[in-house]
N, C-alpha and C positions, 0 to 999 in steps of 0.2 A: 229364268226368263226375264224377268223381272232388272236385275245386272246387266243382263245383254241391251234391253233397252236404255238404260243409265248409259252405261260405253256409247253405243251408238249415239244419244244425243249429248254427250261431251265431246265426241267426233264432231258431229253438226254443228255446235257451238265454235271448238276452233276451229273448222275449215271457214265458219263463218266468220271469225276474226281475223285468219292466216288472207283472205283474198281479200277480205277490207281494205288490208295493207298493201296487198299488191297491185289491187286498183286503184288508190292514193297515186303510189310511185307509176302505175301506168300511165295515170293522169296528169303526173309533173313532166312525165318524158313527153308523151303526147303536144300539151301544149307547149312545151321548151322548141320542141321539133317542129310543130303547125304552125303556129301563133306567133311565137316569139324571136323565131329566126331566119326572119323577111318571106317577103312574098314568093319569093320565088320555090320557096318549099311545099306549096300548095299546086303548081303545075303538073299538070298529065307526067311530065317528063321526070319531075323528081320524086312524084310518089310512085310512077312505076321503075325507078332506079331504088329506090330505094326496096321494092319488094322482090326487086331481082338478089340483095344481100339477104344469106340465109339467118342472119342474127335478128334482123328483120321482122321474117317468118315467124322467128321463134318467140319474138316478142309478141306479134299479134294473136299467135295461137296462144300463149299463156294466159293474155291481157282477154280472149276470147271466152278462155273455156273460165277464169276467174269470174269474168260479170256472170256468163252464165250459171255457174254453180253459185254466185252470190245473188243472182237474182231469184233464182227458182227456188232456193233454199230457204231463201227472205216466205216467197211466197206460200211453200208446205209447211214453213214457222207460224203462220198468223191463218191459215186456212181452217183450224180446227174453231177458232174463236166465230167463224162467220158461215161455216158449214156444223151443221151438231150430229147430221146422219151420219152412222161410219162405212156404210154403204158408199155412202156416197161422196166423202171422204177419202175411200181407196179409190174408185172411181177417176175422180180427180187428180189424184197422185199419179195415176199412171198417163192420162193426158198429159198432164205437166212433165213426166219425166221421157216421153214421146216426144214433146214439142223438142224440149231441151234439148234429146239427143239429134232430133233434126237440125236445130239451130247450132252446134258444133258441128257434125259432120259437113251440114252447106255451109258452114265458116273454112271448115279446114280444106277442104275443095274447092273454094275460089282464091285461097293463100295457095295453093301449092300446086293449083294449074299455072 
């Protein structure tokens, strides 16, 4: 039992570093694309042209579900430091991992209406 927990947070560690990087690179596209290549990339018209391209999508849903696994993960990393009940510790783990799947699923269904 003892192993299985080891794996699993060597899992959690690089997924934790694996989305780091992919929030980086989401973040150099992002502002290359908003910020950096005129104003007109920020109108109604070119950001919903742009989420009519399916490469698009797939970049928001990545760049979506990465902050989310990298934030929530951040979060169950450092919650045992400031919770010490483990009642209430699981407790918390299952809100957090509630919210999370709400905030993907309402990500991925306003991307792909």
């Amino acid at each position: 039992m003892k192993r299985i927990i080891e794996i699993k947070r060597v899992i959690e560690w690089f997924f934790q570093r694996i989305t780091g990087v992919v929030l980086l690179i989401g973040l150099i596209v992002h502002f290359q694309t908003m910020h950096y290549s005129g104003a007109g990339q920020i109108s109604y018209e070119a950001v919903f042209a742009r989420l009519s391209n399916p490469y698009w999508i797939v970049f928001n849903i990545v760049f979506l579900l990465s902050v989310t696994y990298h934030g929530f993960n951040g979060l169950l990393g450092i919650m045992p430091e400031y919770v010490h009940s483990h009642k209430m510790q699981k407790v918390l783990e299952g809100v957090l991992i509630v919210v999370a799947v709400t905030v993907v699923s309402l990500g991925v269904y306003i991307l792909t209406v």
